[in-house]
HTML snippet that shows the backbone in 3Dmol.js (N, CA, C, O; Angstrom):
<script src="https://3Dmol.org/build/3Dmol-min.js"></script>
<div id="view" style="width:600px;height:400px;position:relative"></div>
<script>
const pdb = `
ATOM      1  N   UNK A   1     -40.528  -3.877 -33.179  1.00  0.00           N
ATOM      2  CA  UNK A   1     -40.355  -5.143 -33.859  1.00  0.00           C
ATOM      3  C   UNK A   1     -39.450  -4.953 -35.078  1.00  0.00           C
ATOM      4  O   UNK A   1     -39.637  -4.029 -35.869  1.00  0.00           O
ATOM      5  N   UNK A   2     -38.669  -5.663 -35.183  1.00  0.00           N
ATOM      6  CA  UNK A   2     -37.904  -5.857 -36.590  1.00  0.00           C
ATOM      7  C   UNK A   2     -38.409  -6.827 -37.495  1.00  0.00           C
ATOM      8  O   UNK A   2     -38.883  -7.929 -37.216  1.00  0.00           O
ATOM      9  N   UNK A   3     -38.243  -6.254 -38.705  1.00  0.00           N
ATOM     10  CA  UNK A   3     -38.757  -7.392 -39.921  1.00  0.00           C
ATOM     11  C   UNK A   3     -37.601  -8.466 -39.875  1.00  0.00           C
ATOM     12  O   UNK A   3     -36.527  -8.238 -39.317  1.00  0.00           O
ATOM     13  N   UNK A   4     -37.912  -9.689 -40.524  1.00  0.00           N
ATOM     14  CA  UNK A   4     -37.174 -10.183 -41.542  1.00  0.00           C
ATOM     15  C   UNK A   4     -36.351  -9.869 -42.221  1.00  0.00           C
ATOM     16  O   UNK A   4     -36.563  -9.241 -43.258  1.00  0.00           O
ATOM     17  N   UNK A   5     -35.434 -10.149 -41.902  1.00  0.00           N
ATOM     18  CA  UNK A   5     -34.217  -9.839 -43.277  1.00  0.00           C
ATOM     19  C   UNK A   5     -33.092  -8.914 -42.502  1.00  0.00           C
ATOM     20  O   UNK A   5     -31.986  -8.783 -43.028  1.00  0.00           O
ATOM     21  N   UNK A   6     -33.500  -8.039 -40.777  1.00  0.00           N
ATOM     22  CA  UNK A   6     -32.843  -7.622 -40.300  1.00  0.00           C
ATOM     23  C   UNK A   6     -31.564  -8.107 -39.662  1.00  0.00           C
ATOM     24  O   UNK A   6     -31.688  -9.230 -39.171  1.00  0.00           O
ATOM     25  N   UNK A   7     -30.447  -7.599 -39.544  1.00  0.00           N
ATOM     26  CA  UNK A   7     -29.369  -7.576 -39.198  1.00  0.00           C
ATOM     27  C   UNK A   7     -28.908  -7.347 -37.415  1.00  0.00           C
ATOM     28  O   UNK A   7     -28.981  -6.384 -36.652  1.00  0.00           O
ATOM     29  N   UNK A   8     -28.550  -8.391 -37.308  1.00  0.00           N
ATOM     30  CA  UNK A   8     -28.485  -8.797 -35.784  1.00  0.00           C
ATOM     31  C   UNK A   8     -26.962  -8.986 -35.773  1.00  0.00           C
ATOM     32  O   UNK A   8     -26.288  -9.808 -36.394  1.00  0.00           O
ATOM     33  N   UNK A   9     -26.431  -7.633 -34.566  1.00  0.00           N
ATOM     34  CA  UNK A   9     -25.115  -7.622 -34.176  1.00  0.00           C
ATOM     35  C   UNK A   9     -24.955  -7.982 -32.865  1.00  0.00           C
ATOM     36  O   UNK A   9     -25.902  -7.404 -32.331  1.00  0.00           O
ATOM     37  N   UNK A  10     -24.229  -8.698 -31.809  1.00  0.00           N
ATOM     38  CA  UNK A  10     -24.572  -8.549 -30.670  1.00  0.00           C
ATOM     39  C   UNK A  10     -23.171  -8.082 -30.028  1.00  0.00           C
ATOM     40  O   UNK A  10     -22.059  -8.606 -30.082  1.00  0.00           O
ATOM     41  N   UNK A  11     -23.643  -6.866 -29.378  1.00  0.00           N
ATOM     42  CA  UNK A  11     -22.354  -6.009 -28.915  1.00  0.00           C
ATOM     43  C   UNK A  11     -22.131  -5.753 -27.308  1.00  0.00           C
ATOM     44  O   UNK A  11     -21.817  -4.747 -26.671  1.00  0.00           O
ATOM     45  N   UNK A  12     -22.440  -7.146 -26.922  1.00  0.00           N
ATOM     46  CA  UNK A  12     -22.183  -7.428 -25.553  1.00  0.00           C
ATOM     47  C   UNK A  12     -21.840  -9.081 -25.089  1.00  0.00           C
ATOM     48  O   UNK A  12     -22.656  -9.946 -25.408  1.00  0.00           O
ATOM     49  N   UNK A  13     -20.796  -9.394 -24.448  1.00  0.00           N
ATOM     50  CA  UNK A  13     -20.707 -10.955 -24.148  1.00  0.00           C
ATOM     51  C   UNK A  13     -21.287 -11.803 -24.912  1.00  0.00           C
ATOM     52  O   UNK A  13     -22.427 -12.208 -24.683  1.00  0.00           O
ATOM     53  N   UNK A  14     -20.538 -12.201 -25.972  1.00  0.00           N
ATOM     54  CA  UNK A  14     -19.541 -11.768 -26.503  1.00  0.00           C
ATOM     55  C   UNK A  14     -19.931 -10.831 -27.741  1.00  0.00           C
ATOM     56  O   UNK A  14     -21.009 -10.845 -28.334  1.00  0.00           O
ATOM     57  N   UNK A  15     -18.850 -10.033 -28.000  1.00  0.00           N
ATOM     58  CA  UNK A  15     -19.222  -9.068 -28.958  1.00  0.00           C
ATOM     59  C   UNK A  15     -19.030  -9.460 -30.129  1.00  0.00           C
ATOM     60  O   UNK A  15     -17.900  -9.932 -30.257  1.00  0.00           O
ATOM     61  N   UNK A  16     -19.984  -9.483 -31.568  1.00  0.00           N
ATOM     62  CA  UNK A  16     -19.526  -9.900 -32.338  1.00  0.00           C
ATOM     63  C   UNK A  16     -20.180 -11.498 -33.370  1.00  0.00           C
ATOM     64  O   UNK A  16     -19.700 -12.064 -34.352  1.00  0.00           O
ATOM     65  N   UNK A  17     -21.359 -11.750 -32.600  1.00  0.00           N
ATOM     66  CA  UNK A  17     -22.101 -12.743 -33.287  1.00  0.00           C
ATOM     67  C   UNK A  17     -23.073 -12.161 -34.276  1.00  0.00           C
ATOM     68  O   UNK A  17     -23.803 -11.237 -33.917  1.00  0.00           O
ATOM     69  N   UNK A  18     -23.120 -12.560 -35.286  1.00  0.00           N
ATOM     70  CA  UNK A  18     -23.788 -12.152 -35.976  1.00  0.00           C
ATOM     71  C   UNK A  18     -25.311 -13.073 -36.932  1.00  0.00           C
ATOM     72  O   UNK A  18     -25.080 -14.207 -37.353  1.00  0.00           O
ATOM     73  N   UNK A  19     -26.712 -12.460 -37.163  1.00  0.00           N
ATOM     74  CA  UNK A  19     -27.381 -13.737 -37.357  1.00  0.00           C
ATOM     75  C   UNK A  19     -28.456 -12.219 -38.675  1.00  0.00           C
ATOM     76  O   UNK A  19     -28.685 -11.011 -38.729  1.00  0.00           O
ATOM     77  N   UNK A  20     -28.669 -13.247 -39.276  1.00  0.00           N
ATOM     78  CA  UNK A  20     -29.889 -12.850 -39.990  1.00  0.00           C
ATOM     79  C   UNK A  20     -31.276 -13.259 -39.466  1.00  0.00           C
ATOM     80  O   UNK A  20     -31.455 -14.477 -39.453  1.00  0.00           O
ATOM     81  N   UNK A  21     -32.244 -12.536 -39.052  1.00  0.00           N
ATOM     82  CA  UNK A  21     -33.327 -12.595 -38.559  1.00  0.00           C
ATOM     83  C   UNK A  21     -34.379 -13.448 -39.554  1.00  0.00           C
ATOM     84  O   UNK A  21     -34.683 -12.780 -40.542  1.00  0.00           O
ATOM     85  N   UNK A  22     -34.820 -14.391 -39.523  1.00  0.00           N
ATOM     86  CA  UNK A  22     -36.068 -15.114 -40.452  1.00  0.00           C
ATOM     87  C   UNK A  22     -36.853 -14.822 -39.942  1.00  0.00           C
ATOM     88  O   UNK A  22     -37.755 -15.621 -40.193  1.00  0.00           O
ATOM     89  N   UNK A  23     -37.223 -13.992 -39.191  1.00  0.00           N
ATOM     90  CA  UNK A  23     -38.776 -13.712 -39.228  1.00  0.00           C
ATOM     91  C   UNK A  23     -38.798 -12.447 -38.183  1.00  0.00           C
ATOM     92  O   UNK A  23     -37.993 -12.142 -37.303  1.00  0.00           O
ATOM     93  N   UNK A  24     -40.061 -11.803 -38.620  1.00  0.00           N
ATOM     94  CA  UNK A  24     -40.601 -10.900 -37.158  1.00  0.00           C
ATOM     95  C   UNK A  24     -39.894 -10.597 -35.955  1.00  0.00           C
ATOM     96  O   UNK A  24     -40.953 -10.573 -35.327  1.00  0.00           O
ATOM     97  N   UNK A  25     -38.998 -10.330 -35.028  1.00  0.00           N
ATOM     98  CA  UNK A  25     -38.540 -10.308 -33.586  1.00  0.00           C
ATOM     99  C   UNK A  25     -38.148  -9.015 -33.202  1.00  0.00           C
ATOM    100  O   UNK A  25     -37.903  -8.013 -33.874  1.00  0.00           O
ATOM    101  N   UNK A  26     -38.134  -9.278 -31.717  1.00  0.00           N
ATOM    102  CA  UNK A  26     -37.079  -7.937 -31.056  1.00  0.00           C
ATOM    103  C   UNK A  26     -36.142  -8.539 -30.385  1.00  0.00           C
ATOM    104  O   UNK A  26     -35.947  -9.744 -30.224  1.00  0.00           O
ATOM    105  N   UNK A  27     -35.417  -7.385 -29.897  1.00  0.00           N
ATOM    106  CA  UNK A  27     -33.754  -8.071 -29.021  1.00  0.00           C
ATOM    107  C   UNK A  27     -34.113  -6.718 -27.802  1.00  0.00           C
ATOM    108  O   UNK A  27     -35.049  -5.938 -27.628  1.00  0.00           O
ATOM    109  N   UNK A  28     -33.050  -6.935 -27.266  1.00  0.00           N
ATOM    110  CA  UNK A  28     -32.621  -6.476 -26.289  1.00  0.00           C
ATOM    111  C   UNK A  28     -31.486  -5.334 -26.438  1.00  0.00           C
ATOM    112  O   UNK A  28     -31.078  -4.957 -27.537  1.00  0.00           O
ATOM    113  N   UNK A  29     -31.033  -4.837 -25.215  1.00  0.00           N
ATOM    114  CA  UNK A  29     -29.695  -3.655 -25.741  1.00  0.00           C
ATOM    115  C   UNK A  29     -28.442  -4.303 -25.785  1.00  0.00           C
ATOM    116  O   UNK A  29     -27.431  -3.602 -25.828  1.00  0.00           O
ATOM    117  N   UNK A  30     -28.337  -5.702 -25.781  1.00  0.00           N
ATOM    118  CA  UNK A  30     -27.086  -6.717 -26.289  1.00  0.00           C
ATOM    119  C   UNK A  30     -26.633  -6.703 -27.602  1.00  0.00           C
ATOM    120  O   UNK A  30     -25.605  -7.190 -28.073  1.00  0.00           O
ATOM    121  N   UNK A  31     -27.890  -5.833 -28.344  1.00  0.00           N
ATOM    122  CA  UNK A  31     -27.421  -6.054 -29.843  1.00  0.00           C
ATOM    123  C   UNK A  31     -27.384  -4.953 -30.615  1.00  0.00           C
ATOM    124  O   UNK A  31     -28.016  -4.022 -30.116  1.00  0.00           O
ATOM    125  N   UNK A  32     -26.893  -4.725 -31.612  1.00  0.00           N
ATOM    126  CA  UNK A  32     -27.184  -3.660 -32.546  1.00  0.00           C
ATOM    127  C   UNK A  32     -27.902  -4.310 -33.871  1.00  0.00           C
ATOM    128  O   UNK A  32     -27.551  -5.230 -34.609  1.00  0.00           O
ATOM    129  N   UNK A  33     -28.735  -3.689 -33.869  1.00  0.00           N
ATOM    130  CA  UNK A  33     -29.975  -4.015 -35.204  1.00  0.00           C
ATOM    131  C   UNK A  33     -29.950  -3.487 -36.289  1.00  0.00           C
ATOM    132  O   UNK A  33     -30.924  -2.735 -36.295  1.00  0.00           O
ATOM    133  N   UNK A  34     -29.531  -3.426 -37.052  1.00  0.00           N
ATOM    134  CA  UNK A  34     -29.957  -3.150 -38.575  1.00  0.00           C
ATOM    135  C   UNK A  34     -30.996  -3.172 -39.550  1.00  0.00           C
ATOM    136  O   UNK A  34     -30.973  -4.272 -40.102  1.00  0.00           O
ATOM    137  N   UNK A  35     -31.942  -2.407 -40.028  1.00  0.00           N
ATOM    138  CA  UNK A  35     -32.936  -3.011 -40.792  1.00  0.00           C
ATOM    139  C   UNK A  35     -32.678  -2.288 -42.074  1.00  0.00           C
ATOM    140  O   UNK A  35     -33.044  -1.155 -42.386  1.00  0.00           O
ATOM    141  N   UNK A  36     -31.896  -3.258 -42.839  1.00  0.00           N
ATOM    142  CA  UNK A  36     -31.379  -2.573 -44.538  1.00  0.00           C
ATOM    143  C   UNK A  36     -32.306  -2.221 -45.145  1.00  0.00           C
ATOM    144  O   UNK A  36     -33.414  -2.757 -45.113  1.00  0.00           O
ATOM    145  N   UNK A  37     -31.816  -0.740 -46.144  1.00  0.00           N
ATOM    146  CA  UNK A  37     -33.099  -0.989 -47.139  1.00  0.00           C
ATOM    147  C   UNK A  37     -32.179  -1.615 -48.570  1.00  0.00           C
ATOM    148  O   UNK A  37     -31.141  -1.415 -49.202  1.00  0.00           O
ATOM    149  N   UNK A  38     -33.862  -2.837 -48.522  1.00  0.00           N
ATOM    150  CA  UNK A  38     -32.843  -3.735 -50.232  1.00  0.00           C
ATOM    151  C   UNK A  38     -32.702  -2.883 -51.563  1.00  0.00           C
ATOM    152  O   UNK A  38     -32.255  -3.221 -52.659  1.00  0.00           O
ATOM    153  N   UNK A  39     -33.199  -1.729 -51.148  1.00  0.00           N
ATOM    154  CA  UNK A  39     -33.252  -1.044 -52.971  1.00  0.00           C
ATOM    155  C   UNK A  39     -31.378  -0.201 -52.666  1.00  0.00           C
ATOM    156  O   UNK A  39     -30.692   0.518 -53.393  1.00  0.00           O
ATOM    157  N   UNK A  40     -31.151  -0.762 -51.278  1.00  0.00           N
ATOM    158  CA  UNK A  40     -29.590   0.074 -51.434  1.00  0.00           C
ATOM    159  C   UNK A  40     -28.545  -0.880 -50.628  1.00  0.00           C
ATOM    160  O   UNK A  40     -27.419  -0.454 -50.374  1.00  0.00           O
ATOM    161  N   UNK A  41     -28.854  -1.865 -50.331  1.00  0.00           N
ATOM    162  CA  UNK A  41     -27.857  -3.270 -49.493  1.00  0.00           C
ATOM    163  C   UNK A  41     -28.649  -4.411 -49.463  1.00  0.00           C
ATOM    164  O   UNK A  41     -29.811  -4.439 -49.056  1.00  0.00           O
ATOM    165  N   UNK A  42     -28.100  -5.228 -49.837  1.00  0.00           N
ATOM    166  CA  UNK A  42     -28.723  -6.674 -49.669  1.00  0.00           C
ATOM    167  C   UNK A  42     -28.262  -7.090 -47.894  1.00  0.00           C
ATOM    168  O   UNK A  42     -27.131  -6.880 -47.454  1.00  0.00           O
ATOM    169  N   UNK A  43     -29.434  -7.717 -47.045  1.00  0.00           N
ATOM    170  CA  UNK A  43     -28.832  -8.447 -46.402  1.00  0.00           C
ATOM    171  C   UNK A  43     -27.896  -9.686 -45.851  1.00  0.00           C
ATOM    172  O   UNK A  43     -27.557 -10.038 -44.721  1.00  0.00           O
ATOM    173  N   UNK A  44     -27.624 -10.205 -47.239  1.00  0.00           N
ATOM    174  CA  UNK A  44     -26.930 -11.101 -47.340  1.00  0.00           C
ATOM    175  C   UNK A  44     -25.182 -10.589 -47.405  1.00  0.00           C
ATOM    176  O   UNK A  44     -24.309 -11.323 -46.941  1.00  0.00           O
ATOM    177  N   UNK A  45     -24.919  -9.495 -47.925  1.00  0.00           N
ATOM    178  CA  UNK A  45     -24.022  -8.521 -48.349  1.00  0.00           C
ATOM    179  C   UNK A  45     -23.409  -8.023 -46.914  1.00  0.00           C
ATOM    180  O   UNK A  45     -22.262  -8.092 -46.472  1.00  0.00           O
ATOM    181  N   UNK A  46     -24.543  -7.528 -46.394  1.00  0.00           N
ATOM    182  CA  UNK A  46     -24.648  -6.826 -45.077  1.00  0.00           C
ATOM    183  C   UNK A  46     -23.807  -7.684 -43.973  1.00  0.00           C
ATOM    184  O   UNK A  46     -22.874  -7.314 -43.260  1.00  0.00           O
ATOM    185  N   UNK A  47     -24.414  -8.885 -44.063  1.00  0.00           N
ATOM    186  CA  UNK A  47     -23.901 -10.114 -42.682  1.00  0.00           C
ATOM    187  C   UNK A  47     -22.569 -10.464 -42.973  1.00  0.00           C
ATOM    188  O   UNK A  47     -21.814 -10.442 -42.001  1.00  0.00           O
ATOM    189  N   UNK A  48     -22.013 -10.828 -44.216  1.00  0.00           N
ATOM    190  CA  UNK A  48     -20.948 -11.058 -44.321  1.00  0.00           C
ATOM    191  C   UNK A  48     -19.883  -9.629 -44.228  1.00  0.00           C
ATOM    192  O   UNK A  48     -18.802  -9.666 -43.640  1.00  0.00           O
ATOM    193  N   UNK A  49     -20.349  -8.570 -44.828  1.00  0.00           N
ATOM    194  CA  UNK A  49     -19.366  -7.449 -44.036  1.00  0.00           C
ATOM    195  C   UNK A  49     -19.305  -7.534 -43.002  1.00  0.00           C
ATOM    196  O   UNK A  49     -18.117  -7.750 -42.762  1.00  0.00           O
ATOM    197  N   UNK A  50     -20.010  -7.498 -41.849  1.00  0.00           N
ATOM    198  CA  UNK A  50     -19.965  -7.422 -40.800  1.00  0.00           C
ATOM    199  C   UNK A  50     -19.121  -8.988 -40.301  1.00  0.00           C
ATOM    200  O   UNK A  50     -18.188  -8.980 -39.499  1.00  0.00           O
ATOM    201  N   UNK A  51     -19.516  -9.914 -40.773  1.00  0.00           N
ATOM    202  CA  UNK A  51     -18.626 -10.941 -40.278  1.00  0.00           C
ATOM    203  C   UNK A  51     -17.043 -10.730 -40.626  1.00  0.00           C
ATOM    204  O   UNK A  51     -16.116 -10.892 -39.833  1.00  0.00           O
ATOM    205  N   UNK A  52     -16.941 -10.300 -42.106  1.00  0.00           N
ATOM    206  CA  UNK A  52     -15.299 -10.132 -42.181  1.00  0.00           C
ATOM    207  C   UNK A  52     -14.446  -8.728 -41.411  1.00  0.00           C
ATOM    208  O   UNK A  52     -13.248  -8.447 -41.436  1.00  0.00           O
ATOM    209  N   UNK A  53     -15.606  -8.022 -40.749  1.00  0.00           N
ATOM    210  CA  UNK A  53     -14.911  -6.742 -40.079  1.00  0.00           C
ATOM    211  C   UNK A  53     -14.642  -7.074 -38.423  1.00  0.00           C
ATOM    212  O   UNK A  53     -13.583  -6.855 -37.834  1.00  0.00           O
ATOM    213  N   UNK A  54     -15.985  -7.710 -37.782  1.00  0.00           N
ATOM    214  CA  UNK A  54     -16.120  -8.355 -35.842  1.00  0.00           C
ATOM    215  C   UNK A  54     -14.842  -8.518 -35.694  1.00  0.00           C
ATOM    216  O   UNK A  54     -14.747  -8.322 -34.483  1.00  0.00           O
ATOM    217  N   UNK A  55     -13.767  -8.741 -36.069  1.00  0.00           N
ATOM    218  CA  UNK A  55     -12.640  -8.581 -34.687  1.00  0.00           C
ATOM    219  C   UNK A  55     -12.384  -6.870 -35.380  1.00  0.00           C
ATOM    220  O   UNK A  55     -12.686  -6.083 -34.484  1.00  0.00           O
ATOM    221  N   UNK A  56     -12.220  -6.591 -35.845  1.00  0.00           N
ATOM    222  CA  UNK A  56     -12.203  -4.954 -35.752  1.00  0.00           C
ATOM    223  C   UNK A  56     -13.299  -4.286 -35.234  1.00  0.00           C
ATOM    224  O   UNK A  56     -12.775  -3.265 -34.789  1.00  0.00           O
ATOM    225  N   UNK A  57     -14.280  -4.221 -35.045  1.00  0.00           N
ATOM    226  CA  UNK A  57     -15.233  -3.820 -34.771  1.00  0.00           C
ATOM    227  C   UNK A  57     -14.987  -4.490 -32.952  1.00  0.00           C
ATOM    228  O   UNK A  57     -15.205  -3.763 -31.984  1.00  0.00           O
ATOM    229  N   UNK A  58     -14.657  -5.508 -32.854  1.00  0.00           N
ATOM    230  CA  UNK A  58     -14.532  -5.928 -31.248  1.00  0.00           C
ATOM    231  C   UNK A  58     -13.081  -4.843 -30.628  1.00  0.00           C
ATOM    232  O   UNK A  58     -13.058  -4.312 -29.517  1.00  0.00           O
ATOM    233  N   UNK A  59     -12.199  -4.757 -31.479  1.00  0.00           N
ATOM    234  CA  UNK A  59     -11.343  -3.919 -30.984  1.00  0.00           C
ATOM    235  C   UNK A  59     -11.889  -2.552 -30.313  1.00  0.00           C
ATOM    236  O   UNK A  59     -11.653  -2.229 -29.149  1.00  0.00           O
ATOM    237  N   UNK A  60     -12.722  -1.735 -31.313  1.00  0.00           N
ATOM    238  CA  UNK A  60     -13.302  -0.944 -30.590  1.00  0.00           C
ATOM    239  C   UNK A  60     -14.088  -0.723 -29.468  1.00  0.00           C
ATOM    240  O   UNK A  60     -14.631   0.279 -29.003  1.00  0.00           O
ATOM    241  N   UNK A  61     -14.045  -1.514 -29.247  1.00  0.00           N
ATOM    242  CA  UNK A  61     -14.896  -1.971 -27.730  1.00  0.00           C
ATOM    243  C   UNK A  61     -14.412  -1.581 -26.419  1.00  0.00           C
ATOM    244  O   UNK A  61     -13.205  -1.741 -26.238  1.00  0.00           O
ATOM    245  N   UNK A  62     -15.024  -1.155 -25.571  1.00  0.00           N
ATOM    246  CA  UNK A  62     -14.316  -0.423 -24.163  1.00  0.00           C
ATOM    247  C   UNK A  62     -15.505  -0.416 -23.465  1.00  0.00           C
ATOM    248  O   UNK A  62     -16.623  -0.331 -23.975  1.00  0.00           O
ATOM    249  N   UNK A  63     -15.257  -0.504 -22.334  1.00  0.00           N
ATOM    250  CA  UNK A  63     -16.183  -0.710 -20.626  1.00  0.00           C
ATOM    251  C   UNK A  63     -15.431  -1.330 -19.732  1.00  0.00           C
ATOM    252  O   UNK A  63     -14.299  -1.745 -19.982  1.00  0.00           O
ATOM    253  N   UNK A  64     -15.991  -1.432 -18.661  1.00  0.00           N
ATOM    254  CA  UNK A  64     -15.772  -1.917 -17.358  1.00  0.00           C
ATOM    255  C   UNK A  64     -16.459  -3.356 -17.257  1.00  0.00           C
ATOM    256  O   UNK A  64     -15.822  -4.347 -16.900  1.00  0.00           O
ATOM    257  N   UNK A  65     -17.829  -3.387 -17.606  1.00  0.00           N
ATOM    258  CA  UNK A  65     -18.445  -4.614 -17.553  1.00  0.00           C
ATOM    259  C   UNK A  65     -18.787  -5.492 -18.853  1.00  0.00           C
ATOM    260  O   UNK A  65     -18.723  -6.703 -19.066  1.00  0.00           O
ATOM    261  N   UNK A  66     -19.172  -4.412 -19.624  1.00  0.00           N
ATOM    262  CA  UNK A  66     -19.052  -5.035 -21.449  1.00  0.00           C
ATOM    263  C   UNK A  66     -18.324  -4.111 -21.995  1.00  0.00           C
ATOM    264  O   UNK A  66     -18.300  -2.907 -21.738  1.00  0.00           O
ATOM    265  N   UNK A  67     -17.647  -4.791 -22.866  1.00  0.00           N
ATOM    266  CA  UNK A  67     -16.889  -3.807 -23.908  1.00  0.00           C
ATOM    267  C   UNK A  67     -17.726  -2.997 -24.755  1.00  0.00           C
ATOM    268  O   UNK A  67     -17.218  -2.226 -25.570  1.00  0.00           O
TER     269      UNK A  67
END
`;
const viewer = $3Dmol.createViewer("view");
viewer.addModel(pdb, "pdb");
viewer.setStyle({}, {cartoon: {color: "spectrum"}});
viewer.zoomTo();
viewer.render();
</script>
């Protein structure tokens, strides 16, 4: 389970959405998860890096069926 406040990447069809978790959940292997610690990244900090980096971060991407 991931807390709150975790960092939700999803690195399959399409790669590159990004969400802040409000509450409790799990995902699947569509995503890459993050669970910051706040005494060293805010998650708010966190989502928007990651939003201003996703087409670089999609570049790196390679497969046959998902990138």
């Amino acid at each position: 389970m991931l807390p709150a406040g975790s960092i939700l990447f999803s690195s399959r069809a399409p790669i590159g959405y990004i969400a802040i978790a409000g509450n409790e959940l799990c995902t699947n292997q569509g995503f890459k998860s993050v669970i910051p610690n706040p005494e060293i990244v805010n998650s708010h900090f966190l989502y928007y890096l990651l939003s201003y980096e996703k087409n670089r971060i999609a570049e790196m991407g390679s497969g046959t069926t998902f990138m």
